[in-house]
KEKE-3310 file (N, C-alpha, C; in steps of 0.2 Angstrom, whole numbers, plus 5000, padded with zeros to 4 digits):
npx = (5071:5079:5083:5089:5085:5072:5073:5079:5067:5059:5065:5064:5049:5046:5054:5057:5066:5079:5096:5107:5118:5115:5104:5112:5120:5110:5105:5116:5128:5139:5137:5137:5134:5122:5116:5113:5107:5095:5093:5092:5080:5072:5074:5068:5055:5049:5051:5041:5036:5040:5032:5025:5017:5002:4991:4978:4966:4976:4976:4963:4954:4942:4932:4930:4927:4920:4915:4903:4900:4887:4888:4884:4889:4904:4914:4914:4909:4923:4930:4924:4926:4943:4944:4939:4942:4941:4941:4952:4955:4951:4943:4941:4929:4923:4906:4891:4893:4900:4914:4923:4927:4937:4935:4939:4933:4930:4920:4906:4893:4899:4902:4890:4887:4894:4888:4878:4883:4886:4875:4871:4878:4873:4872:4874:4882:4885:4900:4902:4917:4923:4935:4950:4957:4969:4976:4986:4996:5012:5017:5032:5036:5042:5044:5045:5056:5068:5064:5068:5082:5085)
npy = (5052:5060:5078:5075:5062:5066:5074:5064:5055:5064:5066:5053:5050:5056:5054:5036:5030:5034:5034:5028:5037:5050:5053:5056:5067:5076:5078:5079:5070:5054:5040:5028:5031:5037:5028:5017:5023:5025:5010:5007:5015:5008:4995:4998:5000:5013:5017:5007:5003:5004:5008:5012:5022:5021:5029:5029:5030:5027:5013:5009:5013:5021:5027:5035:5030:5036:5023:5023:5011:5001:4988:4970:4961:4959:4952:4945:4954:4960:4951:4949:4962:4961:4951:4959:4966:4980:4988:4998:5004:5002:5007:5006:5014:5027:5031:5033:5024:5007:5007:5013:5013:5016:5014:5010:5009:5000:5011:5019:5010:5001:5004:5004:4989:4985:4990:4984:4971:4972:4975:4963:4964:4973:4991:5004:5021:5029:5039:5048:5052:5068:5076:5077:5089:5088:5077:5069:5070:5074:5066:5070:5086:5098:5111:5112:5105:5114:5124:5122:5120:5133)
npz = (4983:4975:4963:4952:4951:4948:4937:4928:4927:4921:4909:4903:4903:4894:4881:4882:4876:4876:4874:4886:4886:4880:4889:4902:4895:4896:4908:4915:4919:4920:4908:4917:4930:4925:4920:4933:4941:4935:4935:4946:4951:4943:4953:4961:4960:4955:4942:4934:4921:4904:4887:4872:4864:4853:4839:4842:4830:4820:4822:4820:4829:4832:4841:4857:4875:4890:4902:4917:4928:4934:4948:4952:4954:4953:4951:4941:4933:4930:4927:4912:4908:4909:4898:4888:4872:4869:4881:4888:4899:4916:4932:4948:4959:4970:4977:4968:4956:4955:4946:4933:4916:4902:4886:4870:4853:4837:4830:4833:4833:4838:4850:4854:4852:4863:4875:4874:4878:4892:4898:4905:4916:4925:4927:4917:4914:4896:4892:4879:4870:4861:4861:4864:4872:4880:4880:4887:4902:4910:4924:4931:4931:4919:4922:4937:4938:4932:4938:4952:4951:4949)
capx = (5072:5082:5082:5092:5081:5067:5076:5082:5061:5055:5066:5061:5043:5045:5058:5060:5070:5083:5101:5110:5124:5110:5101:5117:5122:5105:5105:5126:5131:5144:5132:5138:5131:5114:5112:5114:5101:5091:5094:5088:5074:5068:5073:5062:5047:5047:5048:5038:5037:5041:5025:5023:5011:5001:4990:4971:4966:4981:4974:4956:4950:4940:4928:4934:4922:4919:4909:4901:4897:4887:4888:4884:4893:4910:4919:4913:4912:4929:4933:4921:4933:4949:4943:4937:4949:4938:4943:4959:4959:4947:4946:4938:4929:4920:4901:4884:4897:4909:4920:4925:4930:4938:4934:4940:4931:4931:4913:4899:4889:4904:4902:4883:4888:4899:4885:4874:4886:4887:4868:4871:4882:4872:4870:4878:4880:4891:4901:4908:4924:4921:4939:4954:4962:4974:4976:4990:5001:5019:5020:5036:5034:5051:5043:5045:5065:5069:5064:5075:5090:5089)
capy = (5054:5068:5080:5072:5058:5068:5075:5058:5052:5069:5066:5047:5049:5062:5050:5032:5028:5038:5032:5030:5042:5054:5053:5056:5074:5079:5078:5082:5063:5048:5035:5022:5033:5041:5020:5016:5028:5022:5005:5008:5016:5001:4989:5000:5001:5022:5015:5001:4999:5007:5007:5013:5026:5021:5034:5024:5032:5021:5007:5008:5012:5029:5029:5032:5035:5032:5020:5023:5005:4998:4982:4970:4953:4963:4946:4939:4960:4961:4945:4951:4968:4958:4948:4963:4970:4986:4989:4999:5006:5001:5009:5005:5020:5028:5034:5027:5016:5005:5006:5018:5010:5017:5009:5010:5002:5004:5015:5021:5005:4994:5004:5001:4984:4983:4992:4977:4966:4975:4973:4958:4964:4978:4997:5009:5028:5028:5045:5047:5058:5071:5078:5077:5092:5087:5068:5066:5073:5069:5065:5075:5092:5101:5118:5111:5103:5119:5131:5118:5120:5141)
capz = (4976:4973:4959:4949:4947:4946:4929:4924:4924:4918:4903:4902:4901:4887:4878:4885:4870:4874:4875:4894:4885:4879:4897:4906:4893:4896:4917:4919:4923:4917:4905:4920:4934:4927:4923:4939:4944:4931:4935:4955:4952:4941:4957:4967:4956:4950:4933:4933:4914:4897:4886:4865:4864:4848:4837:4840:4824:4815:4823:4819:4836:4831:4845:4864:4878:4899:4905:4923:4928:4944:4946:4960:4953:4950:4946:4933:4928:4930:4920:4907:4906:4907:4892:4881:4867:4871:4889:4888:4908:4921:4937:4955:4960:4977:4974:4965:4951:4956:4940:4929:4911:4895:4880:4863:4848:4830:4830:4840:4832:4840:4856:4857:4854:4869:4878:4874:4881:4899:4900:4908:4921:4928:4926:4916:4909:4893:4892:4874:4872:4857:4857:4870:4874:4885:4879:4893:4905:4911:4932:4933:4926:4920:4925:4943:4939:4931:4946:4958:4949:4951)
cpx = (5074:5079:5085:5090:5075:5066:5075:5072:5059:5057:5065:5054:5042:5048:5061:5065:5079:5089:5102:5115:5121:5108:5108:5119:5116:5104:5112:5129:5134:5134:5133:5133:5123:5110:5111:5107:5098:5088:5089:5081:5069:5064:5067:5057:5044:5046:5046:5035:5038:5035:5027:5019:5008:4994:4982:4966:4970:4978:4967:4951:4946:4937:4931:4927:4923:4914:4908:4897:4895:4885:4887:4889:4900:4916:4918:4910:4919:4933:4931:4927:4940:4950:4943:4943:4947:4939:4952:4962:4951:4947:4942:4937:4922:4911:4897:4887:4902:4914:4919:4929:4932:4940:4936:4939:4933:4925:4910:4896:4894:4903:4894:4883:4889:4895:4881:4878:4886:4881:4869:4873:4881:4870:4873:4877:4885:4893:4904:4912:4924:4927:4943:4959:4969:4974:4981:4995:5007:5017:5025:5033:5041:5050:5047:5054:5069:5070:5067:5080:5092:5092)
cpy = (5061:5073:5078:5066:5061:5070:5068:5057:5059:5068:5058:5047:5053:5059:5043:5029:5031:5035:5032:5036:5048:5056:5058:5065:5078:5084:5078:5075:5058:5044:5031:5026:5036:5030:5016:5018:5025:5017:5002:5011:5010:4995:4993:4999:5008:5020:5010:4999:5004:5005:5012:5020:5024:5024:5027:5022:5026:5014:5005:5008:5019:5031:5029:5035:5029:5028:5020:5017:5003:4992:4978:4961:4957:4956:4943:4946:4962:4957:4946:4957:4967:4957:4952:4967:4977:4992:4991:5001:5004:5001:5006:5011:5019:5029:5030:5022:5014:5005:5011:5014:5016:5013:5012:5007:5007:5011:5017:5015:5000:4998:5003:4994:4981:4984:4986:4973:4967:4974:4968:4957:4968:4985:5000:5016:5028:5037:5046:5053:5062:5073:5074:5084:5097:5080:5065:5071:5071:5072:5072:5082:5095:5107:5118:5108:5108:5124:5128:5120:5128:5142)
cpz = (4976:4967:4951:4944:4945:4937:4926:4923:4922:4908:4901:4901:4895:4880:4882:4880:4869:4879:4882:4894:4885:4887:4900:4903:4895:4906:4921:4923:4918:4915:4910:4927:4932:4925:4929:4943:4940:4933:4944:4956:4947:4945:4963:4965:4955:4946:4934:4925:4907:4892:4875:4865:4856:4847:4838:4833:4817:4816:4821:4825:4837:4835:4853:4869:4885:4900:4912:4925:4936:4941:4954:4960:4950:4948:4941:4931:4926:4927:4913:4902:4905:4899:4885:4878:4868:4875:4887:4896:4912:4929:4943:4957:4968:4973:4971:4961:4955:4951:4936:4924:4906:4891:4873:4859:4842:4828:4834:4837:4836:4848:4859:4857:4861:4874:4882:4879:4888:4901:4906:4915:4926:4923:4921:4911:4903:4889:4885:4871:4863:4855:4865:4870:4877:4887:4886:4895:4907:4921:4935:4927:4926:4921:4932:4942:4937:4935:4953:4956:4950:4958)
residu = (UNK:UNK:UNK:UNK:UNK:UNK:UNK:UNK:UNK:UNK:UNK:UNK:UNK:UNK:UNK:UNK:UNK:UNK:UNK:UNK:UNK:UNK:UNK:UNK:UNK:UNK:UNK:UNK:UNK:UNK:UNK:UNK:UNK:UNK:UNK:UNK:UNK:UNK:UNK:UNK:UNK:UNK:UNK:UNK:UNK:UNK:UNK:UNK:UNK:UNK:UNK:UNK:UNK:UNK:UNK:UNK:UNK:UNK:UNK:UNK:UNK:UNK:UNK:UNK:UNK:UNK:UNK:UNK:UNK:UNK:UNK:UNK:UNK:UNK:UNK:UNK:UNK:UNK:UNK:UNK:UNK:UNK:UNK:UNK:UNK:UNK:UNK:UNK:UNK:UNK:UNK:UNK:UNK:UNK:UNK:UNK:UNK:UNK:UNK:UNK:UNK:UNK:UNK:UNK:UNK:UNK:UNK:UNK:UNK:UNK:UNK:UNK:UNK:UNK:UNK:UNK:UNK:UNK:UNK:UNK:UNK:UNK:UNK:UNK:UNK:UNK:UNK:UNK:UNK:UNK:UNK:UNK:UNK:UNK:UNK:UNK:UNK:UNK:UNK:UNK:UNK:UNK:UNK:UNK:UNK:UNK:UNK:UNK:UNK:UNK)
# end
C-alpha cells in the first residue's frame, strides 16, 4: 500500500459517500484510476465495508456502558450476544474476563435489565460510559499523509 492509498482510505473513512471524481480531485488522479485503487483494495479486503454512523441519541439508545464478562459456557454466551439488540461490539479478551461487551439500551433500568439476563451466563462488572471524549478515531491519520507528501 502506497501513499496514495493511504490518502484515498484516510479520505474514505472521513467521507465514504464521496464521489470517484471527488476522490480522485482530492488525491491527484483520473475518476477511472483512483477507482481502480479503490476497487482493489475492496478485492483485497482494506475496505472491508462502508457503514452509516447513526447519532444513538436519535435512536433512543441513551445509555452505553462496557461489560466485563467471565463466562465458562461461552457458546451459548455468545449466541445470547449475537441475539441481543443491546450488544453492539463484543470482543474476546486475555485476563480474569473472557469478553469485553458494549451495550446500548434505551436506560440504565434497560441496562439492569440486560444485567439480569447475563446472570445466567456467569460473572460480570458493568462499566457505564458518562461521556465520550473521543467517540472515535480514523485508522489512517492525515497528519501522517501530509508529512509523507513534504
Amino acid at each position: 500500500m502506497d501513499q496514495i492509498d493511504k490518502n484515498i482510505l484516510f479520505h474514505l473513512q472521513n467521507q465514504a459517500r464521496l464521489s470517484m471524481t471527488d476522490l480522485g480531485k482530492l488525491v491527484g488522479l483520473s475518476q477511472p484510476a483512483v477507482t481502480e485503487r479503490v476497487k482493489r483494495m475492496e478485492e483485497k479486503g482494506v475496505i472491508e465495508e462502508y457503514r452509516t454512523v447513526i447519532s444513538p441519541q436519535k435512536v433512543d439508545k441513551q445509555s452505553t456502558a462496557f461489560i466485563l464478562f467471565r463466562t465458562r459456557d461461552c457458546r451459548a454466551f455468545l449466541d445470547f450476544c449475537r441475539l441481543s439488540p443491546d450488544v453492539v461490539e463484543c470482543y474476546r479478551i486475555s485476563g480474569e474476563h473472557n469478553y469485553l461487551l458494549k451495550v446500548m439500551t434505551e436506560s440504565t433500568q434497560a441496562l439492569e435489565e440486560f444485567g439480569n439476563q447475563c446472570d445466567k451466563y456467569g460473572t460480570y462488572t458493568i462499566l457505564i460510559v458518562m461521556s465520550s471524549p473521543i467517540p472515535y478515531k480514523n485508522l489512517i491519520d492525515g497528519i501522517n499523509i501530509l508529512a509523507s507528501k513534504e
